[in-house]
DRENPA-3360 file (N, C-alpha, C; in nm, 2 decimals, always signed):
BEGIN
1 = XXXXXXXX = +0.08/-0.12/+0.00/+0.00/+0.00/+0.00/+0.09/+0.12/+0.00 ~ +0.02/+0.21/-0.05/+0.11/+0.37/-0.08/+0.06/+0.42/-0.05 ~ +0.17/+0.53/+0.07/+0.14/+0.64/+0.16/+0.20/+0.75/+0.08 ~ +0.07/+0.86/+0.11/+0.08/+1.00/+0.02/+0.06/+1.11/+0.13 ~ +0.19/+1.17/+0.10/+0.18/+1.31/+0.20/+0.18/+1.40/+0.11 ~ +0.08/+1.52/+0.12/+0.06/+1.65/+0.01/+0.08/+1.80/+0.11 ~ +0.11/+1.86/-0.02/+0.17/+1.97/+0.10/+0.04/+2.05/-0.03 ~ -0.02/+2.20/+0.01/-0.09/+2.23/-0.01/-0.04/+2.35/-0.03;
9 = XXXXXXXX = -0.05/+2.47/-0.13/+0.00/+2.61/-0.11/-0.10/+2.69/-0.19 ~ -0.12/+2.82/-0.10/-0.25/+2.92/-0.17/-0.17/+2.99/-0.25 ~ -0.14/+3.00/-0.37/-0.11/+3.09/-0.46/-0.17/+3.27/-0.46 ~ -0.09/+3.38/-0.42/-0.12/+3.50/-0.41/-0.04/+3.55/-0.51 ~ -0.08/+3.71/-0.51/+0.00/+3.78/-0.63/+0.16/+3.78/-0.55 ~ +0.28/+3.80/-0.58/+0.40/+3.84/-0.53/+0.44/+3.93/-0.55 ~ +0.52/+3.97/-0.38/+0.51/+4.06/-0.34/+0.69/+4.11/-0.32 ~ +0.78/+4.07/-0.47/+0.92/+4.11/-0.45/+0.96/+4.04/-0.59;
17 = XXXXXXXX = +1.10/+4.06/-0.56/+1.19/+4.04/-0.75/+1.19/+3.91/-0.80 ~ +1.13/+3.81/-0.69/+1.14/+3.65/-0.76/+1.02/+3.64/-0.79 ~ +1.02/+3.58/-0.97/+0.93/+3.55/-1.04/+0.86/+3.47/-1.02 ~ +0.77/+3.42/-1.10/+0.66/+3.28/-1.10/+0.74/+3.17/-1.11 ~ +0.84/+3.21/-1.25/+0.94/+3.09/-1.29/+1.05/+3.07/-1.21 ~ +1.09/+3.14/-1.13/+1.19/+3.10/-1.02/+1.14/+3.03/-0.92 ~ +1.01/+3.06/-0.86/+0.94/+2.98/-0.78/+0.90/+2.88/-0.85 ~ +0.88/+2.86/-0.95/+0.85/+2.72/-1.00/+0.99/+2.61/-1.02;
25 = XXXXXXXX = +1.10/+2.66/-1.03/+1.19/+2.62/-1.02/+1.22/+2.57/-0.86 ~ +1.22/+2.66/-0.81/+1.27/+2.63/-0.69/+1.12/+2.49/-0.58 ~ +1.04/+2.52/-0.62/+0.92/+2.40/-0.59/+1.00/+2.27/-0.66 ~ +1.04/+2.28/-0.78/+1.05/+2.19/-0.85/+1.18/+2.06/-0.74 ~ +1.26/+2.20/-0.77/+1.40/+2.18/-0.68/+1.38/+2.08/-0.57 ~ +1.28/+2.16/-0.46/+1.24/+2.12/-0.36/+1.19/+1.96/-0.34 ~ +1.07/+1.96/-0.42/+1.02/+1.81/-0.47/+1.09/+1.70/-0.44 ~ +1.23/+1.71/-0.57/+1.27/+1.62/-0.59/+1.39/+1.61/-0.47;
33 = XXXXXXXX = +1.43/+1.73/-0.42/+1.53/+1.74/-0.26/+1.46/+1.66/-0.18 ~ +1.38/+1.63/-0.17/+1.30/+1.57/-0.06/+1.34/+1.38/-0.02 ~ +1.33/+1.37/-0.18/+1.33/+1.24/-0.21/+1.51/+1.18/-0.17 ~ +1.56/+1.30/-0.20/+1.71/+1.28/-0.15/+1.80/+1.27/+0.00 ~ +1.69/+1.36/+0.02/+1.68/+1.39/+0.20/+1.64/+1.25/+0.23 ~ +1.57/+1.20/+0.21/+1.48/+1.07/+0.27/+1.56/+0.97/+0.24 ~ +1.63/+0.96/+0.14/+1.68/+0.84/+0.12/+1.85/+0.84/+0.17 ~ +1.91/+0.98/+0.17/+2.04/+0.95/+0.26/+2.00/+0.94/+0.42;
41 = XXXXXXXX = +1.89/+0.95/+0.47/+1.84/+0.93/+0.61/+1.86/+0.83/+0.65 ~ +1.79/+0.73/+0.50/+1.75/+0.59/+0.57/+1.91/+0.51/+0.54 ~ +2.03/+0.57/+0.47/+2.11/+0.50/+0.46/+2.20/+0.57/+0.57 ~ +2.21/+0.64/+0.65/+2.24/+0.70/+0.75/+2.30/+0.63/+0.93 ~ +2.17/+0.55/+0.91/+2.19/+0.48/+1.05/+2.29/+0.39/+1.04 ~ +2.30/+0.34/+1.16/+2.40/+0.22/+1.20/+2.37/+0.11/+1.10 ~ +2.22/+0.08/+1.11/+2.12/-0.03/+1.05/+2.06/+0.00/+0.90 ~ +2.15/+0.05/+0.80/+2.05/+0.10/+0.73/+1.93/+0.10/+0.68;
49 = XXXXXXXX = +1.80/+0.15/+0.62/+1.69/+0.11/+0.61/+1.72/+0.04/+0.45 ~ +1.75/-0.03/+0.41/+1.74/-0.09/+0.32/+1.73/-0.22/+0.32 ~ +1.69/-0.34/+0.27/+1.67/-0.45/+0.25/+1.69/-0.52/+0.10 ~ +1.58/-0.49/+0.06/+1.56/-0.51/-0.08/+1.57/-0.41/-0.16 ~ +1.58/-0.28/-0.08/+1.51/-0.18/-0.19/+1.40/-0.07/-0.24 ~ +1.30/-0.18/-0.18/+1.18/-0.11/-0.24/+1.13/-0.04/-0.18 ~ +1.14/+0.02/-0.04/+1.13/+0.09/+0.01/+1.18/+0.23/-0.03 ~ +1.29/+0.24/-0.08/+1.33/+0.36/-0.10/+1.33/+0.39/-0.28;
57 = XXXXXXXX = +1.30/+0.29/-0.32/+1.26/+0.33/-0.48/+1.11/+0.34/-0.52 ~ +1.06/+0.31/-0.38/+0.91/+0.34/-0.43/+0.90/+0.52/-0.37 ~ +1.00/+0.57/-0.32/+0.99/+0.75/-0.27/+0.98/+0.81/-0.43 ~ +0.86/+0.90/-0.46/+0.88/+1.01/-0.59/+0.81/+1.07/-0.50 ~ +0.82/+1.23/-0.63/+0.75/+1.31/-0.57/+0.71/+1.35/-0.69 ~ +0.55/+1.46/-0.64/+0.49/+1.48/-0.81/+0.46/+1.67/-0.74 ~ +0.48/+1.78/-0.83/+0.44/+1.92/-0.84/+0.31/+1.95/-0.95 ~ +0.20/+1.96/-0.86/+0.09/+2.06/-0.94/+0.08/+2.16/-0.96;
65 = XXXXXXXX = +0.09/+2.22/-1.02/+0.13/+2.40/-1.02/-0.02/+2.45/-1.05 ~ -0.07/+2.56/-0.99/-0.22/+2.59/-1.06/-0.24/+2.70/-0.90 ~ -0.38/+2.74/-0.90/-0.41/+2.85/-0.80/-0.39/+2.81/-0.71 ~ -0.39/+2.66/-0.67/-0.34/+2.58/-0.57/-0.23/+2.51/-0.61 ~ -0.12/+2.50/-0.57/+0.01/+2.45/-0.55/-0.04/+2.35/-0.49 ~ -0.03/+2.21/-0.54/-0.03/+2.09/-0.42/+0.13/+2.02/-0.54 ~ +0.20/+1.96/-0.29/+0.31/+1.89/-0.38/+0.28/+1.75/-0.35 ~ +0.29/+1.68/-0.39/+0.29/+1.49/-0.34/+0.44/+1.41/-0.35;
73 = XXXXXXXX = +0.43/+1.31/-0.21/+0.53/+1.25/-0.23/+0.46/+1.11/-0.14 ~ +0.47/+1.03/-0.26/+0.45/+0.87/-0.24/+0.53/+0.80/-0.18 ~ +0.52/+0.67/-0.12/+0.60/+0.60/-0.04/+0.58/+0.47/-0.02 ~ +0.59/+0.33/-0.02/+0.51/+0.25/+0.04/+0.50/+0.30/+0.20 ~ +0.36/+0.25/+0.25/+0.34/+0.29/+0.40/+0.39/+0.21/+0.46 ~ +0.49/+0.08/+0.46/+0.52/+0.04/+0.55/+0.66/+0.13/+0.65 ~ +0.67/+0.21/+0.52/+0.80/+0.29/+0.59/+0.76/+0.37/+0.65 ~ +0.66/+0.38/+0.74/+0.58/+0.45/+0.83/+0.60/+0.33/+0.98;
81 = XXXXXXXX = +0.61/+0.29/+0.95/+0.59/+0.19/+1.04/+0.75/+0.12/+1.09 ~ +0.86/+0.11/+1.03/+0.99/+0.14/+1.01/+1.05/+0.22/+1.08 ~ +0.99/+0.35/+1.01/+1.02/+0.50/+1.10/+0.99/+0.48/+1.24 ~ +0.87/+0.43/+1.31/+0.85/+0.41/+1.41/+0.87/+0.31/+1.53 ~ +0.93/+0.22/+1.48/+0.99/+0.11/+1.51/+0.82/+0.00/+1.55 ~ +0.71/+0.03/+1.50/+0.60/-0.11/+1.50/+0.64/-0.15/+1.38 ~ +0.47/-0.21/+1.43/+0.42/-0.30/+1.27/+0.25/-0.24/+1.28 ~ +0.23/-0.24/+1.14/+0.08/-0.24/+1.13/-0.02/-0.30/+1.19;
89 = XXXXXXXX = -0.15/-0.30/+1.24/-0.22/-0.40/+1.24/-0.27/-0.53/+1.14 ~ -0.25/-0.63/+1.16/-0.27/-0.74/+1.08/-0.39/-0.84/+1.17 ~ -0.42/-0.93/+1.07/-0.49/-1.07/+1.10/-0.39/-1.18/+1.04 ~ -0.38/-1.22/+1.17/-0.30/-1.40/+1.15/-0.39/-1.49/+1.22 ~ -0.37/-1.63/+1.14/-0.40/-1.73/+1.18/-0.25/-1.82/+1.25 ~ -0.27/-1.84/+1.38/-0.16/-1.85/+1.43/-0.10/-2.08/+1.40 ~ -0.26/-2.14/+1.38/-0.20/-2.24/+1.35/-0.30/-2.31/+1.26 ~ -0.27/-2.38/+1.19/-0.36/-2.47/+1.02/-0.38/-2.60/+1.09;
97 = XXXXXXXX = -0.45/-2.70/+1.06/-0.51/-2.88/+1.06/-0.34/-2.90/+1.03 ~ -0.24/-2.89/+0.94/-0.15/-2.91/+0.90/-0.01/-2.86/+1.01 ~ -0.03/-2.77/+1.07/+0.09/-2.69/+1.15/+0.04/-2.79/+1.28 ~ -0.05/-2.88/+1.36/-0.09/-2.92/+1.47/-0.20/-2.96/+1.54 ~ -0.31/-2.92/+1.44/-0.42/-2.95/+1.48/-0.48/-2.88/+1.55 ~ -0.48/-2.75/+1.61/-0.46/-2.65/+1.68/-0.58/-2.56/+1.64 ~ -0.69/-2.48/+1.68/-0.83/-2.39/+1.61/-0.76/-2.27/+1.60 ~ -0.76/-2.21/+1.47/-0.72/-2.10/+1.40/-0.77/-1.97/+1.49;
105 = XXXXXXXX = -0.72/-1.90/+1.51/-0.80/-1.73/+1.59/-0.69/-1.66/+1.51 ~ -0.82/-1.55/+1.48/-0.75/-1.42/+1.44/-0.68/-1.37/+1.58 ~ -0.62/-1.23/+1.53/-0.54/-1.14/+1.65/-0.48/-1.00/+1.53 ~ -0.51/-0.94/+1.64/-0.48/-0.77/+1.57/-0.34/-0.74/+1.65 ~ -0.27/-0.71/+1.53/-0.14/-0.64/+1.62/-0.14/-0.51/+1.66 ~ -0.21/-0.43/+1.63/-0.23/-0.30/+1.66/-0.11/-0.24/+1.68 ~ -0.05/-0.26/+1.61/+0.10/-0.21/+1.58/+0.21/-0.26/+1.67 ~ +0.17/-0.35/+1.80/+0.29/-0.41/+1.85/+0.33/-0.57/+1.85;
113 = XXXXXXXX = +0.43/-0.61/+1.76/+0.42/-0.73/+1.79/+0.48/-0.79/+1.90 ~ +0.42/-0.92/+1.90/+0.41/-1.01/+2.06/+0.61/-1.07/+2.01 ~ +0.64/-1.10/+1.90/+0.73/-1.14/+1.92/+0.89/-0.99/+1.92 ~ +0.83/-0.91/+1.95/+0.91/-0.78/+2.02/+0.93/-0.80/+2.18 ~ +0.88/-0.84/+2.20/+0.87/-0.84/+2.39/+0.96/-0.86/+2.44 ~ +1.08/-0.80/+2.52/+1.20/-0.90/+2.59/+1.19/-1.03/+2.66 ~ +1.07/-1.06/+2.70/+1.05/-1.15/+2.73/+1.04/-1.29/+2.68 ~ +0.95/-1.25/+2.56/+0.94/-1.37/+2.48/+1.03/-1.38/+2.42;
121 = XXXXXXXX = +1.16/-1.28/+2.35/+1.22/-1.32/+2.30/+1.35/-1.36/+2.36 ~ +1.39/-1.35/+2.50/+1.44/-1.41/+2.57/+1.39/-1.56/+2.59 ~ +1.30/-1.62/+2.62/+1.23/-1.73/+2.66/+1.25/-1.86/+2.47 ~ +1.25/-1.74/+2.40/+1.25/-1.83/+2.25/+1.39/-1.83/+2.21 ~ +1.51/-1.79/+2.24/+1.62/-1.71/+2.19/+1.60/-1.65/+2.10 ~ +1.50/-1.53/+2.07/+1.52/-1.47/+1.94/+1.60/-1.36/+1.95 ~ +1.69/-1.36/+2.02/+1.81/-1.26/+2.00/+1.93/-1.31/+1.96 ~ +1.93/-1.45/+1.92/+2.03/-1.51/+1.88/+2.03/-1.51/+1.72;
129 = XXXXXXXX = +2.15/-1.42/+1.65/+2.11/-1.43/+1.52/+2.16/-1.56/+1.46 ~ +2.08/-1.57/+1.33/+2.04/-1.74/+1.28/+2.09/-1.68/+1.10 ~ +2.13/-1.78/+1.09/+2.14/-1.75/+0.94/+2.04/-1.84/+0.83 ~ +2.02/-1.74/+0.76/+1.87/-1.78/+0.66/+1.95/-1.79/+0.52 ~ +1.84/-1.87/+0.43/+1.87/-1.83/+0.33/+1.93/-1.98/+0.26 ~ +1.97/-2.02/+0.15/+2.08/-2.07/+0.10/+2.16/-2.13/+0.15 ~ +2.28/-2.27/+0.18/+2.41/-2.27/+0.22/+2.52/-2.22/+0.19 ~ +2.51/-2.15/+0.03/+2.62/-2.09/-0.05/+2.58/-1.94/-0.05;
137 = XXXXXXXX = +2.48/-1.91/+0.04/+2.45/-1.75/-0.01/+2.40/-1.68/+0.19 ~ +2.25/-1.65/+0.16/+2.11/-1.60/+0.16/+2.21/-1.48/+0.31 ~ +2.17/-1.47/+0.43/+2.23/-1.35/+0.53/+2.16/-1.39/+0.68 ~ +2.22/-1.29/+0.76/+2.12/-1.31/+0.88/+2.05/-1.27/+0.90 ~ +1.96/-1.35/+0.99/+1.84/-1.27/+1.04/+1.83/-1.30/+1.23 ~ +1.75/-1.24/+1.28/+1.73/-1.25/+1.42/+1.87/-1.13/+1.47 ~ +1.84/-1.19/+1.59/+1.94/-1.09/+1.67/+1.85/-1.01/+1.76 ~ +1.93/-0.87/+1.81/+1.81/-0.77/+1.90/+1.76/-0.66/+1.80;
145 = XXXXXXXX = +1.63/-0.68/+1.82/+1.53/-0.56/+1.73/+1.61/-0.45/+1.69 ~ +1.60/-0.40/+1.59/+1.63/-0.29/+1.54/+1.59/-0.14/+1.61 ~ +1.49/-0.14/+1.62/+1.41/-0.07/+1.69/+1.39/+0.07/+1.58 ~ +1.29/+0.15/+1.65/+1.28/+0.29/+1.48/+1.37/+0.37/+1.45 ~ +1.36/+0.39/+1.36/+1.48/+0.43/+1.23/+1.38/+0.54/+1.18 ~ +1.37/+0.68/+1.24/+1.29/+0.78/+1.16/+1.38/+0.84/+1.08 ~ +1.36/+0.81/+1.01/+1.39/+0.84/+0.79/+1.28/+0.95/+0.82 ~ +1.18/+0.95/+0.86/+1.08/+1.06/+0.78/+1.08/+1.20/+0.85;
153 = XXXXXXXX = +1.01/+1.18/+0.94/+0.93/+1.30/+1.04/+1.07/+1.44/+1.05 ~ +1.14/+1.36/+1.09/+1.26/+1.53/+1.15/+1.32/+1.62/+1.03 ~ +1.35/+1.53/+0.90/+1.36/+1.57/+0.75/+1.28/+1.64/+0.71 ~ +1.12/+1.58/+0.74/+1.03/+1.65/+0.69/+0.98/+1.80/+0.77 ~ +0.98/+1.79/+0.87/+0.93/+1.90/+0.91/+1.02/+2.04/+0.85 ~ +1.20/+2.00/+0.93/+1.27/+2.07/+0.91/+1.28/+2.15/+0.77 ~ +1.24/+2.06/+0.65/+1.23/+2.08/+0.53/+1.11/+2.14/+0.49 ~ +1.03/+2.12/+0.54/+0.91/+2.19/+0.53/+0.88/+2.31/+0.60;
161 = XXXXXXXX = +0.93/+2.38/+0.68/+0.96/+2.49/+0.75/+1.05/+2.60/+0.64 ~ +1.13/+2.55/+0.55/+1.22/+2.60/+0.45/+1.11/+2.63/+0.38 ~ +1.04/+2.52/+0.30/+0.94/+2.56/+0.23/+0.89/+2.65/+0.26 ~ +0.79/+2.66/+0.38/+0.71/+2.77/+0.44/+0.77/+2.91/+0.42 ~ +0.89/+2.89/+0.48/+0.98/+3.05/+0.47/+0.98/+3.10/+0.34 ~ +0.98/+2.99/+0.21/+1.01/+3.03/+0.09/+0.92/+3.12/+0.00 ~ +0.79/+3.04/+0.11/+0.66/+3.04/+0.02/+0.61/+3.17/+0.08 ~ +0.65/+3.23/+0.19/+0.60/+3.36/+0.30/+0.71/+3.53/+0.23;
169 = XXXXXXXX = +0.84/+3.47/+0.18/+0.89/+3.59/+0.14/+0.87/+3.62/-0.01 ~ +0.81/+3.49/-0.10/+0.79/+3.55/-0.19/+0.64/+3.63/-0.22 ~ +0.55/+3.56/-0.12/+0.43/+3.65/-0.16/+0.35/+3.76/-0.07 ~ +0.49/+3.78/+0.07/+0.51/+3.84/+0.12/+0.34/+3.86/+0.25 ~ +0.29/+3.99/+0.27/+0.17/+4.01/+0.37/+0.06/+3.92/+0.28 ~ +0.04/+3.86/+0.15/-0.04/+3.81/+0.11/-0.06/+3.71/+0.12 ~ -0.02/+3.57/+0.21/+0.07/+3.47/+0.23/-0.05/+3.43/+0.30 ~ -0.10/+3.30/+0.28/-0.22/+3.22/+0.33/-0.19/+3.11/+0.41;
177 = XXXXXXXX = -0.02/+3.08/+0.38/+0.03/+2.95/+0.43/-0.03/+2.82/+0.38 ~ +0.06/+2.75/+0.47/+0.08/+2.58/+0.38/+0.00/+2.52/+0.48 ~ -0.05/+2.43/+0.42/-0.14/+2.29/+0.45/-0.05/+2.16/+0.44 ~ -0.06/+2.08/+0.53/+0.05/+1.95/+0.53/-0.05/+1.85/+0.57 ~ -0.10/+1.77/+0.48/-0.13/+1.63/+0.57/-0.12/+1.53/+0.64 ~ +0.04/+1.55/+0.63/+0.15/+1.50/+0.72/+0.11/+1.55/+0.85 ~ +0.16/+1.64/+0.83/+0.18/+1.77/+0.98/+0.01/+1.74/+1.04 ~ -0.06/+1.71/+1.01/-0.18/+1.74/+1.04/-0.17/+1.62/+1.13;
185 = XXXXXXXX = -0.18/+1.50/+1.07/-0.20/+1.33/+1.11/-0.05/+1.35/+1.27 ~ +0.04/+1.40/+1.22/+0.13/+1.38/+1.33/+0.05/+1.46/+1.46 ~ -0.02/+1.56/+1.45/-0.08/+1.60/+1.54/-0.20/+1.57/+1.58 ~ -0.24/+1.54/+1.53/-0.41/+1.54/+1.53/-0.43/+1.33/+1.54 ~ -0.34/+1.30/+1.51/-0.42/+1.16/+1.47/-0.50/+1.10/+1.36 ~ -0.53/+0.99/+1.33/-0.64/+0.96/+1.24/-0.71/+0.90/+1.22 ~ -0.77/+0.77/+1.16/-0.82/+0.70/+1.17/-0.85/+0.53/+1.11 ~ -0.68/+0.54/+1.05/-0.61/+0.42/+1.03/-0.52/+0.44/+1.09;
193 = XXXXXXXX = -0.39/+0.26/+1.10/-0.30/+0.24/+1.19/-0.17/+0.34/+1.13 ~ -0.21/+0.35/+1.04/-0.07/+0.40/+0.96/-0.06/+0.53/+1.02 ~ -0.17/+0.60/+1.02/-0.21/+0.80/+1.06/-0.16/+0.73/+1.28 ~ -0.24/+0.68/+1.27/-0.20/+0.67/+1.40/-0.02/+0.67/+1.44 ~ +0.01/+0.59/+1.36/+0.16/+0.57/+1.39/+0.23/+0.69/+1.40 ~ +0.18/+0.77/+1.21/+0.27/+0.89/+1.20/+0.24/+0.98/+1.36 ~ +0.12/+0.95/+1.41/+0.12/+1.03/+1.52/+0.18/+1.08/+1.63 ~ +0.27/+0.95/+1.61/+0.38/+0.94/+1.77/+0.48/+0.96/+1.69;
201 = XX = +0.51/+0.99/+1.59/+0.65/+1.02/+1.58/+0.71/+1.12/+1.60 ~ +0.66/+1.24/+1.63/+0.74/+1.39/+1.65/+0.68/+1.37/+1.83;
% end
């Protein structure tokens, strides 16, 4: 699934020597800075956020130019969830006629999994890393949790704050300000797991 944050701008007349086409440039600029910011973030940590990849090749960003300025930048949403060190809520079936004989029940993770716990993963040794994969290849896995890796929230704000300033001196006392639906969800909450998550991140 794909998470979309839009940033929103009221277009006024301007109120100094930078033009339409310089501010369209410089939006432009910005856009695609974003994508760059995000992805030297995630390669940043100790742990980098990379795996396979797709995480960070699924980041674009798209510019509408019109009386309203809206900017978008896509993502898969799990990197929401990454950032915050959960997991989504899901439904599992924890055992099949096949795995034990055992009666299937759903369970919501509501973003914390059970096998995060120090406990349990003490009790199972899942802190012991195990190597997966291939005998001539594949990598490890297990060990102690990663724990969140925010790639997003502190980039974005800080970067969006730039924006803001950009968008306030070029159109000067006429200046309606920016709309974030980022910024919004981080404060306000929402009403999926993913808006909830962004919520605890700042």
């Amino acid at each position: 699934m794909m998470n979309r944050q839009i940033w929103s701008i009221q277009k006024m007349t301007g109120t100094n020597n930078i033009t339409e086409e310089d501010r369209q440039r410089w939006l432009e600029g910005w856009t695609t800075m974003m994508r760059t910011y995000w992805i030297e973030k995630m390669n940043s940590f100790s742990h980098p956020v990379h795996d396979t990849g797709r995480l960070q090749s699924s980041i674009n960003g798209m510019l509408h130019p019109g009386s309203i300025t809206t900017i978008e930048h896509h993502f898969f949403e799990y990197g929401i969830f990454v950032a915050r060190g959960s997991s989504p809520a899901f439904a599992w079936k924890t055992w099949t006629a096949a795995q034990g004989g055992k009666v299937p029940r759903s369970r919501l993770g509501s973003g914390h999994l059970e096998f995060l716990d120090p406990d349990y993963r003490q009790k199972h040794h899942l802190n012991d890393p195990k190597k997966v994969g291939p005998v001539w290849g594949g990598k490890e896995a297990g060990g102690i949790p990663i724990g969140p890796r925010d790639w997003f929230a502190k980039k974005y704000v800080y970067s969006l704050h730039r924006l803001d300033d950009f968008e306030a001196n070029f159109f000067g006392v006429a200046y309606n300000g920016l709309l974030s639906s980022a910024l919004f969800e981080m404060f306000n909450g929402g009403n999926t797991t993913a808006k909830n998550t962004l919520h605890h991140l700042l």
